[in-house]
C-alpha positions in Angstrom: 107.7 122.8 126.6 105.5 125.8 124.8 106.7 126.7 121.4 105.6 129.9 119.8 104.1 129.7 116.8 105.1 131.8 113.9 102.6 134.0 112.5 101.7 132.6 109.1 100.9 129.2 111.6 98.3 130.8 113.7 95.5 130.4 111.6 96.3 126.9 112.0 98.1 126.7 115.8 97.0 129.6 117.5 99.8 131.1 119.5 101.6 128.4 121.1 101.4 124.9 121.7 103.5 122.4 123.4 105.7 120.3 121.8 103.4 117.1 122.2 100.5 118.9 120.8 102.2 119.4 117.7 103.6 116.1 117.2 100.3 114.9 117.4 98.6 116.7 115.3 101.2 115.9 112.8 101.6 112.7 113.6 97.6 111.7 113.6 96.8 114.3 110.2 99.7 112.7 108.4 99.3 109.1 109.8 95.6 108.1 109.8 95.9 110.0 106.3 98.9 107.2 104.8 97.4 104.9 106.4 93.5 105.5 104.3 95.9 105.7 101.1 97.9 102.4 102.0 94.9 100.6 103.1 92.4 101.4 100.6 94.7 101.7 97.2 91.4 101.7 95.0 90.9 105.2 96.4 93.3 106.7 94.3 93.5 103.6 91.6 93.9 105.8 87.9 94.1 108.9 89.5 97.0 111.2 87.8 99.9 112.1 90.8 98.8 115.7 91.1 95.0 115.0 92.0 96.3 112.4 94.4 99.3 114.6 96.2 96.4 117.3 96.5 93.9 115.0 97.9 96.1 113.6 100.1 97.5 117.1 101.7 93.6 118.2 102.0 92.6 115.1 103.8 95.4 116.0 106.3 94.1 118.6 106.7 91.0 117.7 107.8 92.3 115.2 110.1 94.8 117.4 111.9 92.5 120.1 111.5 90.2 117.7 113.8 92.7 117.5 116.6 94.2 120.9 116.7 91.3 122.6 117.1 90.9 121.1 120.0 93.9 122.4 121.5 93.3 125.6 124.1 95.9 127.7 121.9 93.6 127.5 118.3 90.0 127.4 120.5 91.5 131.1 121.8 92.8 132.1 118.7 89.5 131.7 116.4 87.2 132.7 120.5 89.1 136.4 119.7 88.4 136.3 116.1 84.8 136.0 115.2 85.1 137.2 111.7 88.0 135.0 111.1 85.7 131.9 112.3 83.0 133.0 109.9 85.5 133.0 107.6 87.2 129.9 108.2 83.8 128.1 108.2 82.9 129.8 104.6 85.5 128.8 103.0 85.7 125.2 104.4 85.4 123.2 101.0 87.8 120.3 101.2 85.1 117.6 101.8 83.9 118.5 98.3 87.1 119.1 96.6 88.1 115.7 97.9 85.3 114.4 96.5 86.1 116.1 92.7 89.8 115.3 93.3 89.2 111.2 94.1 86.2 111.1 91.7 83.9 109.7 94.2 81.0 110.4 96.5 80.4 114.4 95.3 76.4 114.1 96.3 77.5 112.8 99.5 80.0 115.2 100.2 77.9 118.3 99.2 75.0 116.7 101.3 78.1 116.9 104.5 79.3 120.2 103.5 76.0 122.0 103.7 75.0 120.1 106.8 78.6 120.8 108.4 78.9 124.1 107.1 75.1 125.2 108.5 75.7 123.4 111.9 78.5 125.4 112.3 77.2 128.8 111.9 74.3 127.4 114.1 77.0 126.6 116.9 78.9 129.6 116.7 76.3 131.8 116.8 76.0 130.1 120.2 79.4 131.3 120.9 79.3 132.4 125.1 75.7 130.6 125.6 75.5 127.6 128.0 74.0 125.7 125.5 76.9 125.6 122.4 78.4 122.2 123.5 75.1 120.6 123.7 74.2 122.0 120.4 77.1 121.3 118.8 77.1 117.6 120.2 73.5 117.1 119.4 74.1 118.5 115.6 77.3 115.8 115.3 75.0 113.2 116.9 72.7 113.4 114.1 74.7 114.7 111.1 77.0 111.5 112.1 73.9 108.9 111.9 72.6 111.2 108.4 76.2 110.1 106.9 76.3 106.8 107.4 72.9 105.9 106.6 72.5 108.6 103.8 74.0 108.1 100.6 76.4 105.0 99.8 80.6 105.8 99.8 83.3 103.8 100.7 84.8 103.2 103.9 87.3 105.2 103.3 85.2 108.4 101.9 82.7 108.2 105.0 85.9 107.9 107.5 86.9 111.4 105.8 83.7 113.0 106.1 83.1 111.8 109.6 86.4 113.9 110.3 85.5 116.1 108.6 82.3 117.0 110.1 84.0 116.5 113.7 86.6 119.1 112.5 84.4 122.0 111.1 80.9 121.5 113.3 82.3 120.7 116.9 86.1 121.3 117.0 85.9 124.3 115.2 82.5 126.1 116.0 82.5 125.4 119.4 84.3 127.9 121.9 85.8 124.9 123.9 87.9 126.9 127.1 85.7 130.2 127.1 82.7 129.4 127.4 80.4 131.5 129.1 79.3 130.8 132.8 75.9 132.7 132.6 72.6 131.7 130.0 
């Protein structure tokens, strides 16, 4: 079963999805995101409500983000959008306001954010060339092993900007259904 998506949703579905798509992206982003909260209570131990509520709905975002981009409907939406994508990437700050939000790992997250954010606009740049997956797997490859073995956050924290990293640098930068045949 497609659904179409309503146009202030697009940025974030694309056109359409199917009903099972969207359950999971809900279901993962808002899931794997109470679960980090129920599982790790120091991570938002003497934090005031709103700062929590706000960090929680970004880190949904990121991990929903992860798994709808994926989907053929938001690849083709951002493929036929290049500015958007440029865009999108840009203004991609939730690792670090995460960070500022849970008071926690902001070096670390910068450190991700520039990496993520630089692969990104490496891989897209590749958009239509043979070689943007391999890019885009080799720059996750490495920024994942830089992460764990850079600078020291909690489990938590480096779960978060794993996802995020797999969100911005391969779901989103890479063109995953149009990608060209030639190169």
């Amino acid at each position: 079963m497609t659904i179409r998506i309503p146009p202030f949703l697009r940025d974030v579905l694309g056109e359409s999805q199917t009903l099972g798509e969207i359950l999971t992206i809900v279901l993962l982003g808002v899931g794997l995101t109470t679960f980090l909260f129920v599982a790790f209570p120091e991570m938002t131990q003497d934090i005031p409500l709103w700062r929590r509520i706000l960090a929680f709905l970004l880190i949904v975002d990121i991990v929903a983000g992860c798994v709808a981009n994926f989907t053929r409907s938001t690849s083709n939406h951002y493929a036929a959008r290049h500015q958007e994508r440029l865009v999108f990437i840009a203004l991609h700050l939730h690792l670090v306001v995460v960070a500022g939000l849970l008071g926690i790992g902001f070096w670390h997250a910068l450190l991700v954010w520039g990496y993520t954010t630089g692969g990104a606009l490496v891989v897209n740049a590749l958009k239509g060339h043979r070689l943007q997956l391999f890019t885009a797997g080799s720059l996750l490859t490495a920024g994942m092993a830089l992460a764990v073995l850079g600078i020291a956050v909690p489990n938590y924290f480096l779960v978060i900007s794993l996802l995020f990293m797999l969100k911005v640098l391969f779901s989103f930068a890479v063109d995953h259904y149009h990608l060209a045949e030639a190169n």
